[in-house]
Residue frames relative to the residue before (quaternion, step in Angstrom):
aa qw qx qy qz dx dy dz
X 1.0000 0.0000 0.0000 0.0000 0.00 0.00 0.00
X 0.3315 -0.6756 0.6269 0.2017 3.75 -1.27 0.75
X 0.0396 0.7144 -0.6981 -0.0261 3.37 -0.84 0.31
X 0.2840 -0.8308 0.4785 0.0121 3.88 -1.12 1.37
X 0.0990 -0.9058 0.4116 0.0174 2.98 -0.26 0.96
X 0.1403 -0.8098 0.5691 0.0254 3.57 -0.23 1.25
X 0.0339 -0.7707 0.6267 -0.1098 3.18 -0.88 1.67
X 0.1660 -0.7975 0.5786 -0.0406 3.20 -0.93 1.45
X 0.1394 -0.8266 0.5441 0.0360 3.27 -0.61 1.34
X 0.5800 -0.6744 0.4054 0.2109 3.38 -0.79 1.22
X 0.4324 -0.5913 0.6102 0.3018 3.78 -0.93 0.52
X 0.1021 0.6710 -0.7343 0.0105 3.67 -1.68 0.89
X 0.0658 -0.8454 0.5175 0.1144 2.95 -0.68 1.04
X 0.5134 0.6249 -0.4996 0.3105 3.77 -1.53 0.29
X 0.2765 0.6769 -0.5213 0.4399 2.96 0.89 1.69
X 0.2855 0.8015 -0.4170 0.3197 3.28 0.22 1.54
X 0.0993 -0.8086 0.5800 0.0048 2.97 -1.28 0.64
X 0.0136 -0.8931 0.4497 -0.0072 2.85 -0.91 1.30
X 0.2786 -0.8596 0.4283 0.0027 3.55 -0.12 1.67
X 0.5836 -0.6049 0.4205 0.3416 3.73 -1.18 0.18
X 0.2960 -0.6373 0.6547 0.2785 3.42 -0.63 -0.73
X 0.1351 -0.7509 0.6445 -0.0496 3.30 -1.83 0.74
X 0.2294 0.8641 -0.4118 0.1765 3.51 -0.05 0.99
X 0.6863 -0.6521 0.1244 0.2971 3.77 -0.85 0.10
X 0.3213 -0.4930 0.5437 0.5984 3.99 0.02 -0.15
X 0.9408 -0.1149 -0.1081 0.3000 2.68 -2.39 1.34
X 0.4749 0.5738 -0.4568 0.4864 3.29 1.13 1.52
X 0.2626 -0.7422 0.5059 0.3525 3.78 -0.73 0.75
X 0.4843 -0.6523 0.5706 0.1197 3.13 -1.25 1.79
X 0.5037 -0.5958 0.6104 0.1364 4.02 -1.48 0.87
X 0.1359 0.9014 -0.3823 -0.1512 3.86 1.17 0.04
X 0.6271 0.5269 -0.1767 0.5457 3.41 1.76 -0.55
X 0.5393 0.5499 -0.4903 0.4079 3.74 0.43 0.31
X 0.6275 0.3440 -0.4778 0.5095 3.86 1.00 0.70
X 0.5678 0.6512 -0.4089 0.2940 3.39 1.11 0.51
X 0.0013 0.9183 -0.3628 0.1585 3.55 0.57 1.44
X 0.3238 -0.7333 0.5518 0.2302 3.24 -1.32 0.26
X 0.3079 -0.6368 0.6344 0.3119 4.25 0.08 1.44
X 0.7004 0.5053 -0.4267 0.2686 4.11 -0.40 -0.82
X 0.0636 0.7201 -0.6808 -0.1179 4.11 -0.01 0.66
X 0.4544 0.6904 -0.5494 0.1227 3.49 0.31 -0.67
X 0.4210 0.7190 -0.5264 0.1695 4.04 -0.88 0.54
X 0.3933 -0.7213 0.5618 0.0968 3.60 -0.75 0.35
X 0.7403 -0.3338 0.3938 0.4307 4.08 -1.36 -0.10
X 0.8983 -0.1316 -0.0198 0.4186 3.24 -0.98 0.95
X 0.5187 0.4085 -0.5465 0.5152 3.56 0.91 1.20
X 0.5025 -0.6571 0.5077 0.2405 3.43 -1.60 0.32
X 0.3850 -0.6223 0.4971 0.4663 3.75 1.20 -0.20
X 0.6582 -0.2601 0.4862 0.5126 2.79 -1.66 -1.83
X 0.0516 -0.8471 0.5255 -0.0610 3.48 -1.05 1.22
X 0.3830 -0.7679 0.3772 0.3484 3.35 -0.34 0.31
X 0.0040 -0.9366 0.3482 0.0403 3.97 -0.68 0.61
X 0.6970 0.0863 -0.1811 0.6884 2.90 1.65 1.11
X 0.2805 -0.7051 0.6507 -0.0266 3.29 -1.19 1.56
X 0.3980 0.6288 -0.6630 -0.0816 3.83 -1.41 0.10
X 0.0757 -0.7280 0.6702 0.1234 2.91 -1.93 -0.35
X 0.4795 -0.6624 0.5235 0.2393 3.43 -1.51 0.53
X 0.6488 -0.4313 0.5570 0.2877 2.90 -1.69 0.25
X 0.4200 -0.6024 0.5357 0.4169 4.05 -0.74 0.15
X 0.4180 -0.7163 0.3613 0.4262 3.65 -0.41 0.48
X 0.8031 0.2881 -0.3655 0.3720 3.42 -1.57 1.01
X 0.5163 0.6596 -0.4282 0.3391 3.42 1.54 0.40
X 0.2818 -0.7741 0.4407 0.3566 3.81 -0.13 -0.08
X 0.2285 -0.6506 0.6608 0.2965 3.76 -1.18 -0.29
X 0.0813 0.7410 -0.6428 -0.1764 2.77 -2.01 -0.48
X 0.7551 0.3698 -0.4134 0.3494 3.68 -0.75 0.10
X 0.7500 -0.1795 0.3125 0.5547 3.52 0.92 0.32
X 0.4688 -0.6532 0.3573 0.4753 3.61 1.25 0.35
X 0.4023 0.6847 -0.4983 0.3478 3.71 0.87 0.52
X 0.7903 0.0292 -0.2163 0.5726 4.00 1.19 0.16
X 0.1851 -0.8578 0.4724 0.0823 3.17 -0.96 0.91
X 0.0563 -0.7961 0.5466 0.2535 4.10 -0.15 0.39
X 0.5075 -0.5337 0.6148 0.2822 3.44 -1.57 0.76
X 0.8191 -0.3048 0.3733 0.3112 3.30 -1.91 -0.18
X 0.7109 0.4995 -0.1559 0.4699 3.94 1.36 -1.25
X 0.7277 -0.2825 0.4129 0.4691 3.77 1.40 -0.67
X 0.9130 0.3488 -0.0749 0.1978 3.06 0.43 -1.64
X 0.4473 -0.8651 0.2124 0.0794 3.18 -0.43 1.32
X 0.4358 -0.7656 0.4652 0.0866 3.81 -0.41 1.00
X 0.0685 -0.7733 0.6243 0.0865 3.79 -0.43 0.77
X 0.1917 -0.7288 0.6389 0.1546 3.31 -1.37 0.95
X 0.0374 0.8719 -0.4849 -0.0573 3.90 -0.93 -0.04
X 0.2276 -0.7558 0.6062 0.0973 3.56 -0.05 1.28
X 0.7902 -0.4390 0.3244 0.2785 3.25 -1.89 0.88
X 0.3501 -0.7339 0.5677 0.1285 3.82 -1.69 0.63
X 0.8240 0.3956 -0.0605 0.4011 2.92 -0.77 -0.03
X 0.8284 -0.3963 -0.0178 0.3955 3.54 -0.80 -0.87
X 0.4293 0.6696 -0.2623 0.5464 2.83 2.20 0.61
X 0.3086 0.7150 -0.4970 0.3829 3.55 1.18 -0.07
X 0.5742 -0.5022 0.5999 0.2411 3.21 -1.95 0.58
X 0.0407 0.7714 -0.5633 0.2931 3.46 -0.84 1.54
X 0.4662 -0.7249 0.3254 0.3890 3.13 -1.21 1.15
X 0.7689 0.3042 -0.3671 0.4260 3.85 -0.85 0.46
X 0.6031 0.4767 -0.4061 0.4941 3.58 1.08 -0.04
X 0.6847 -0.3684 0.3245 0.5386 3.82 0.30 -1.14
X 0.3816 -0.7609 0.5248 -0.0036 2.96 -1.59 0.51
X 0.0763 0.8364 -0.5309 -0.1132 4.17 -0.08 0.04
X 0.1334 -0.7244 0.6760 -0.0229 3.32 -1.14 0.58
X 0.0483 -0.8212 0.5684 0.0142 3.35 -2.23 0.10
X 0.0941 -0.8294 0.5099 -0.2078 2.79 0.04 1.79
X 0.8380 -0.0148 0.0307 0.5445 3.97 -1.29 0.48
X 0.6591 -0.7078 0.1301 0.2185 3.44 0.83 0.86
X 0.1655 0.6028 -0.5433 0.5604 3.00 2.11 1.65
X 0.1905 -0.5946 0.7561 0.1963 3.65 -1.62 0.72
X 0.0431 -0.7000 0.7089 0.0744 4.41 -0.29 1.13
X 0.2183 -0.6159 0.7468 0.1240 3.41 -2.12 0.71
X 0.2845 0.7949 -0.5357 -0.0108 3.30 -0.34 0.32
X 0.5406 -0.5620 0.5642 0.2713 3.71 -1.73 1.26
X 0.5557 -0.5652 0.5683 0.2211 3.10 -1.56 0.65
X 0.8161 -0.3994 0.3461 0.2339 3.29 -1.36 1.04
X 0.8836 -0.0525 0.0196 0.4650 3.15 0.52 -1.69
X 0.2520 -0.8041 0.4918 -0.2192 3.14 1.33 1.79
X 0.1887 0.6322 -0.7444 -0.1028 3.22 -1.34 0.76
X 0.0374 0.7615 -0.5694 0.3076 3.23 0.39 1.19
X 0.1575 0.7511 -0.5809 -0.2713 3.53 -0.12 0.85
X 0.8253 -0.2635 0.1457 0.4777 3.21 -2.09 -0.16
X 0.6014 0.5709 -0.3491 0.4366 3.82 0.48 -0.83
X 0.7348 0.5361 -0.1921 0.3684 3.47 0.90 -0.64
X 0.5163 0.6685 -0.1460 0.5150 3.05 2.04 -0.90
X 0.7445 0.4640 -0.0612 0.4762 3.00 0.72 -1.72
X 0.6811 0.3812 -0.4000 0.4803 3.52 1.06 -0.18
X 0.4189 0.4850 -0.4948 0.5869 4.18 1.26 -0.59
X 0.7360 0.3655 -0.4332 0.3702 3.85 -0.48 -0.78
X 0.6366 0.5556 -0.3430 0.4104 3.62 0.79 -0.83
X 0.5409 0.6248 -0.2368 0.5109 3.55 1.51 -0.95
X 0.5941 0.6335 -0.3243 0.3749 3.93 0.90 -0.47
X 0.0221 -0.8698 0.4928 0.0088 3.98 -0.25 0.57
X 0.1263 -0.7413 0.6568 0.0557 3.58 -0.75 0.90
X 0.0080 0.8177 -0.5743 -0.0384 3.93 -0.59 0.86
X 0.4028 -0.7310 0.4581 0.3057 3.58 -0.69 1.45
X 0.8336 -0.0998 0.4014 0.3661 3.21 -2.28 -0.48
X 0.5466 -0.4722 0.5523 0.4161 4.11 -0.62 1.13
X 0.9420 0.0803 0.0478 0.3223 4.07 -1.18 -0.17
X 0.6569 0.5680 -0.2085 0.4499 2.76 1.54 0.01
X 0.3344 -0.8111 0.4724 -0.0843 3.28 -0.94 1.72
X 0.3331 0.7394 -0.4963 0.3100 3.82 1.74 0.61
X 0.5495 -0.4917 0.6059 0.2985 3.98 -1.19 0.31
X 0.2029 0.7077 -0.6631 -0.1354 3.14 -1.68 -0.36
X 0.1914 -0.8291 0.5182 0.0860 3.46 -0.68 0.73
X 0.1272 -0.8202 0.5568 0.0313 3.90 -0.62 1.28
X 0.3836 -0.5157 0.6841 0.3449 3.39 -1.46 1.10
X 0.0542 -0.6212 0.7817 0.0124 3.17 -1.77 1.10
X 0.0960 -0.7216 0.6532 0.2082 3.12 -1.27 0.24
X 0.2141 -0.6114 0.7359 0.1967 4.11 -1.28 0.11
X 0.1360 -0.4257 0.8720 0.1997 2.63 -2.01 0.75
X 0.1383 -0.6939 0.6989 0.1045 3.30 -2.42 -0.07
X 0.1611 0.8498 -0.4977 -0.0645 3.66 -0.70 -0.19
X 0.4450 -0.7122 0.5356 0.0890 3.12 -0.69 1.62
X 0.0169 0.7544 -0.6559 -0.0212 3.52 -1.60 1.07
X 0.6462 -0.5895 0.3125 0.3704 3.45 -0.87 1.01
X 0.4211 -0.4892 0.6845 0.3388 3.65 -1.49 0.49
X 0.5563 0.4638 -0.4920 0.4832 3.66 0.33 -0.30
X 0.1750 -0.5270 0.7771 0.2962 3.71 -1.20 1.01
X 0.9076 0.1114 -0.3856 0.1235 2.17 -2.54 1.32
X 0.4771 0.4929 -0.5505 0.4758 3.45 1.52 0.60
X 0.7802 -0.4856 0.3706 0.1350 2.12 -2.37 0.58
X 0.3704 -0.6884 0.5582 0.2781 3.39 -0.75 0.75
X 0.4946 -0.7081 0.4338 0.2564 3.55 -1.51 0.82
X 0.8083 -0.3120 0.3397 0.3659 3.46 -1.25 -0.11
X 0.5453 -0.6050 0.5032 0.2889 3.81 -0.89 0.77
X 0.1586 0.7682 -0.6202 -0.0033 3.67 -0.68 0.47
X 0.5134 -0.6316 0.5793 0.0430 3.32 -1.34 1.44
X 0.0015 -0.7323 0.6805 0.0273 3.66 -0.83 1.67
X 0.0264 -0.7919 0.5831 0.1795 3.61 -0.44 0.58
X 0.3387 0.6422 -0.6872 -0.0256 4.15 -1.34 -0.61
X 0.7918 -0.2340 0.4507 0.3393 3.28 -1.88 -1.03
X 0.0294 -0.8824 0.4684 -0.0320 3.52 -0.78 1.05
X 0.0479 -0.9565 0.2876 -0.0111 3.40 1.12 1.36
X 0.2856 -0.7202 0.6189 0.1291 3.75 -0.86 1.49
X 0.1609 -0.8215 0.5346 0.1156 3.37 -0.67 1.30
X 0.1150 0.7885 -0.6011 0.0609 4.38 0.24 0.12
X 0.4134 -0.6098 0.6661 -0.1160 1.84 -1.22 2.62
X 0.3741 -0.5487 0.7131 0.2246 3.41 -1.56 1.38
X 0.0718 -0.5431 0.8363 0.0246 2.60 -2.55 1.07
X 0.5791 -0.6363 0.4504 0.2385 3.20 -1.09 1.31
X 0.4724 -0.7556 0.3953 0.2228 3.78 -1.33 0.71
X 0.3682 -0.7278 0.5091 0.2749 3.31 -0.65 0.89
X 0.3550 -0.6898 0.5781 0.2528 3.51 -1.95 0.23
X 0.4121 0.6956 -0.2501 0.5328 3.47 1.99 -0.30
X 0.7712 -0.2404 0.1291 0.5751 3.60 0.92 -0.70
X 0.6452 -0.3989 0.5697 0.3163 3.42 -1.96 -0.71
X 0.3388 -0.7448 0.5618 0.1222 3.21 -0.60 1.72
X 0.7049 0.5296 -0.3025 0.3621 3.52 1.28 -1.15
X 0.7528 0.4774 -0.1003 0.4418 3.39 0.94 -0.71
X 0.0937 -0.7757 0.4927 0.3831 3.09 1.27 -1.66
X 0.3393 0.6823 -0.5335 0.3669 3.85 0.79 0.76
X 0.3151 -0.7400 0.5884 -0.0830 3.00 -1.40 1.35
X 0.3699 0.6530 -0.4614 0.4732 3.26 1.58 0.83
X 0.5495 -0.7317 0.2809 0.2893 3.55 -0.40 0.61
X 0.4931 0.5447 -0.2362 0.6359 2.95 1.67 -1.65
X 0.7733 0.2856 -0.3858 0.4143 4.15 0.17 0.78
X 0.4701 0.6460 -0.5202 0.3017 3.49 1.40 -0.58
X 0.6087 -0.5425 0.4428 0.3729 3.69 -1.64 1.23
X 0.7863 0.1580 -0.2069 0.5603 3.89 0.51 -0.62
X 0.1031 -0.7212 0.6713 0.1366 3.43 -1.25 0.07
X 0.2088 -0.8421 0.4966 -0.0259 2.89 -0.65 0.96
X 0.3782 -0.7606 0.4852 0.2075 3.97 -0.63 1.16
X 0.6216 -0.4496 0.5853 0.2627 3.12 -1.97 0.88
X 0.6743 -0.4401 0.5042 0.3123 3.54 -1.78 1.08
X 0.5296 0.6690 -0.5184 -0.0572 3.10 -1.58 0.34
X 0.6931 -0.6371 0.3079 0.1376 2.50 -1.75 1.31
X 0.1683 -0.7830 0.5942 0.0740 3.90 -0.96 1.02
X 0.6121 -0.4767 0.5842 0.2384 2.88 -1.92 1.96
X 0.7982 0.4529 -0.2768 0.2849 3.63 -0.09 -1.20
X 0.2330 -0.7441 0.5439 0.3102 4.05 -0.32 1.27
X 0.1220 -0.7510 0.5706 0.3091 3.31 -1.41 -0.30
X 0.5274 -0.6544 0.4664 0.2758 3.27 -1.18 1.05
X 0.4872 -0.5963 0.4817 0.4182 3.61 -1.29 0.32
X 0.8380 0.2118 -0.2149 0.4546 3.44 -1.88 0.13
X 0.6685 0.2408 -0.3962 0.5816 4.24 0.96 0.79
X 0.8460 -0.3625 0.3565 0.1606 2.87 -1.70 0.95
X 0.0235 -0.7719 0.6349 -0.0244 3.37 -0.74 0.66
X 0.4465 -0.6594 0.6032 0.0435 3.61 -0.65 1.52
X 0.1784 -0.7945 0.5772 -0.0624 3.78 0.01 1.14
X 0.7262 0.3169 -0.2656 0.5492 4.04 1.15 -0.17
X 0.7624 0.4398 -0.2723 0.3887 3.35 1.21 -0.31
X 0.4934 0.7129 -0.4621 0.1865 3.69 -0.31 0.91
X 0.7491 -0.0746 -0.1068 0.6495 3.58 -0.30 1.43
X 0.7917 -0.3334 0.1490 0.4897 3.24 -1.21 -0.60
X 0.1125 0.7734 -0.5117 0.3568 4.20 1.55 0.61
């Protein structure tokens, strides 16, 4: 005799991974594109494991404004955020972001068909840009949510499950140009990163083997 056995394994989700980023001074940095789901597993007309809600914090004692879209550190210097354009923008049935008690939260819509590949590329689409010239880190508690749905069409998808840790913007210095604006890329002078002075020619002689006062000469 055969006897069949039909074994249904339950969806868990929080299979995630959550990586740093690495990007340039006075360049806008991709900070979400190590923000992944480890679970590929999924089949035809199911969504697998996807991810359906991103935040993070501010480091403490930094401040925002505009809607958590700039952020200043402890020294002055000021952080741009920027959420997707276009057909990746934040929209009703696709996703939404907000900011509230100084968490910036993305979250997909309920009845998203976004699949996970789709997610992961809007998050990838997110930019933090450091301080003009400036080459400091910063590292943000993030937290994921995720939720896993069954390769089985029409099972039941599993419970939400919260990955938090540390989510670290590394910004590689690039050296400053006198030719132009590394931050901008403007070729107006009155912006170039160095500026550099016209020749000139000093009344005052100097003597060998004594000092020579380089700010001081007539009315100079």
């Amino acid at each position: 005799d055969e006897i069949t056995i039909n074994l249904h394994v339950k969806p868990v989700a929080g299979d995630l991974d959550i990586e740093g980023a690495i990007g340039n001074e006075d360049t806008a940095i991709t900070f979400l594109t190590g923000v992944k789901v480890t679970d590929a597993s999924t089949t035809t007309g199911t969504l697998g494991e996807v991810i359906t809600k991103v935040s993070f914090k501010l480091p403490g004692e930094w401040t925002t404004a505009d809607n958590g879209k700039t952020w200043t550190n402890t020294a002055g210097q000021v952080w741009t955020l920027t959420a997707p354009t276009g057909t990746d923008a934040p929209a009703t049935g696709k996703y939404t972001v907000s900011f509230e008690a100084g968490e910036y939260v993305i979250t997909f819509d309920a009845n998203s068909t976004l699949t996970r590949e789709e997610r992961e590329e809007i998050l990838g689409k997110f930019t933090l840009t450091p301080p003009a010239h400036s080459s400091k880190d910063v590292t943000l508690d993030i937290k994921v949510t995720s939720k896993d749905f069954s390769v089985i069409s029409g099972g039941v998808p599993s419970a939400e499950v919260e990955v938090s840790g540390p989510l670290k913007v590394t910004v590689k210095p690039v050296a400053e140009r006198a030719d132009s604006s590394t931050n901008d890329g403007s070729t107006v002078s009155d912006n170039f990163d160095v500026k550099l002075n016209p020749s000139y020619v000093y009344t005052n002689k100097g003597e060998e083997d004594e000092e020579f006062n380089l700010g001081v000469d007539g009315s100079f």
